[in-house]
N, C-alpha and C positions, 0 to 999 in steps of 0.2 A: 318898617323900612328905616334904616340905619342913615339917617341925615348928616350933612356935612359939616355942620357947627356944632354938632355932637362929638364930632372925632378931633374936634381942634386942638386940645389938650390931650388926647390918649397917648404920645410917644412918652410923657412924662409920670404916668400911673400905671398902674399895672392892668395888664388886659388879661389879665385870670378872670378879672368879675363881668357878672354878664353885662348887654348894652342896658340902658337907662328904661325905668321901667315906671308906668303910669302911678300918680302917688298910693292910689289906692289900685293894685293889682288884682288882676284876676285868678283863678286858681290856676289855670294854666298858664299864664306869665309869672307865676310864682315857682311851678313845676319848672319851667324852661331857664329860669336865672338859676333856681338851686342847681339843675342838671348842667347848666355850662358854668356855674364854678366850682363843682365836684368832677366831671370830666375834663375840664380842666387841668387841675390842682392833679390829680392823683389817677387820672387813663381812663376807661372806659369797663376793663376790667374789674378795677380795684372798690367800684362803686357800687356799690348794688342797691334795688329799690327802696329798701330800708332805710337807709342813708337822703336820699334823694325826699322821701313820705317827709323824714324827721326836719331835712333846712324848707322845705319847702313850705311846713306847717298845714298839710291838705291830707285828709283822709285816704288810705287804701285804694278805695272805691273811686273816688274822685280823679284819681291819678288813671287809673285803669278806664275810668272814664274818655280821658282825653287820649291816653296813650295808651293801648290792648299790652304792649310789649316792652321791654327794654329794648330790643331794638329797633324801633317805632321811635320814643326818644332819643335814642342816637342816632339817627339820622337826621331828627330836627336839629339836634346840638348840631350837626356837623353843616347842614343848612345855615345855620343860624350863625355859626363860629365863620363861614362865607363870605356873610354878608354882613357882619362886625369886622373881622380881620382883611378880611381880602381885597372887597367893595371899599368898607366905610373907611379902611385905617389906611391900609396900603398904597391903595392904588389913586384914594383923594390926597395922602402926603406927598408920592412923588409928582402927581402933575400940579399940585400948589409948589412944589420946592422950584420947577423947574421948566424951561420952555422950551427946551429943544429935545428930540427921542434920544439920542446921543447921550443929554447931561440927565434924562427922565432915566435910564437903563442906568446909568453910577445912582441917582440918587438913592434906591432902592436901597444900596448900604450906605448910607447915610440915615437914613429911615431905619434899619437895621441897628446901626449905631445906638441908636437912643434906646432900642427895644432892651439889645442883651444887657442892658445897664440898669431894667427894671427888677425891682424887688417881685421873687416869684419867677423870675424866666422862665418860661415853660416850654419852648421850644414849639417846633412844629407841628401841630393836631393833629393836620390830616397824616405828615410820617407817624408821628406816637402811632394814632389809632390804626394806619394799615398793615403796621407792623405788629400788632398786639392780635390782629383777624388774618392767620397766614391760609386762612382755606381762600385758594383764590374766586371761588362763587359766594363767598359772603356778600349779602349787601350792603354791608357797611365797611368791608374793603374797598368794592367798585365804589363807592361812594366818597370815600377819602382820595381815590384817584380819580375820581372824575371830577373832583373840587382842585387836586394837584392840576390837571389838565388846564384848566380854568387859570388858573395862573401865568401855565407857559401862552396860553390863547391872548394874553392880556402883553409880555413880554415880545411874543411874534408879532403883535401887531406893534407895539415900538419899535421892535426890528424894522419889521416893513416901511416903515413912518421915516427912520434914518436911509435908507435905500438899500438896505441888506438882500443880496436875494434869495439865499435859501434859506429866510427866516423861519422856517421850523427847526431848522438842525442847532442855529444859531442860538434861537429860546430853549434847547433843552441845553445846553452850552451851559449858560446862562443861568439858565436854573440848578444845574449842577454846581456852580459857581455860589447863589443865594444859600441849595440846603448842607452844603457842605460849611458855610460858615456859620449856619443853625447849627449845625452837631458842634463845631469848632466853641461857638458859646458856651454849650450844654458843658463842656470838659472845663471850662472857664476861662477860657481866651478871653480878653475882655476887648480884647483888639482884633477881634476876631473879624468883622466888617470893614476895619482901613485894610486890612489884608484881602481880604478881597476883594473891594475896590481895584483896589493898584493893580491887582491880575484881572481883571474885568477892562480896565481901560487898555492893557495890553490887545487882550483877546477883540476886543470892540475896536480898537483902531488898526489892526490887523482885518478883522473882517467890513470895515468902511475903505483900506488900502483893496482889499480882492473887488471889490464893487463896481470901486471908479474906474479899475483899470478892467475890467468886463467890459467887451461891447454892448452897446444897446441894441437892442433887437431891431429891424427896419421895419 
């Protein structure tokens, strides 16, 4: 489990490399750091076991041991990349930056801010990898969108928290707003997050103006 005094320092290093790993690892925490800083770094395709045997320093057998498949492994990566990025980094920087759902929804690019500025920017995982699996019954497609979902799950509840009412519509708003300023980085915006800020606070105090003036239900 990805702890919160772990993440204290990540906006400032790159979060290619995996989370923090026991001094003397096991075979399989060895497997799972090589596999999430090669899926990482270079996609899901572009890696193959070979690659993953050689950083990880573990035998063939070993690896097939813990993981039957490659994609058995990427799904752990993509598990794992979750509960580093999503849980540990994300979601513990904006509710430390911020104490109202209002200024918690801007922080996000602010948090952002400091990411696209990391040596390595790798951009979104779960878009990379559900874009690299276009057959839509992969598991490792549903798996990159059911990690995306997770997100807006996490965004409609700040929604809800400011008194938005149709916070689902609002979180995918919203989230369109976050991975459009991921691709905006990718091209090198470097300003790519004060810009959508400034259009997030539009759209947010726009949908807190539809709110107040909604009657309340009796």
């Amino acid at each position: 489990m990805i702890s919160a005094a772990m993440t204290a320092g990540t906006p400032l290093r790159s979060l290619l490399s995996a989370p923090e790993t026991p001094p003397h690892p096991r075979a399989k925490e060895r497997i799972l750091a090589a596999a999430y800083d090669l899926f990482s770094r270079h996609g899901i395709r572009a890696v193959g076991i070979d690659a993953i045997i050689e950083q990880s320093g573990v035998a063939r057998m070993t690896l097939y041991r813990h993981f039957s498949c490659k994609e058995q492994l990427v799904l752990a990566f993509l598990e794992q990349r979750a509960q580093f990025w999503a849980s540990g980094w994300l979601q513990t920087e904006v509710m430390r930056r911020a104490t109202t759902p209002r200024d918690r929804l801007l922080a996000i690019f602010d948090v952002f801010g400091e990411w696209f500025r990391v040596d390595g920017f790798e951009g979104c995982t779960f878009i990379n990898v559900m874009l690299e699996t276009r057959n839509p019954d992969d598991r490792v497609r549903r798996a990159s969108i059911e990690h995306l979902e997770r997100i807006r799950e996490f965004l409609a509840q700040l929604a809800g928290d400011a008194g938005i009412r149709d916070r689902e519509a609002f979180a995918r708003k919203w989230h369109m707003l976050m991975k459009g300023a991921i691709v905006s980085a990718g091209e090198g915006d470097r300003d790519a997050a004060a810009r959508a800020r400034e259009m997030g606070a539009l759209v947010l105090d726009d949908a807190l103006a539809r709110a107040a003036a909604e009657p309340t239900a009796a």
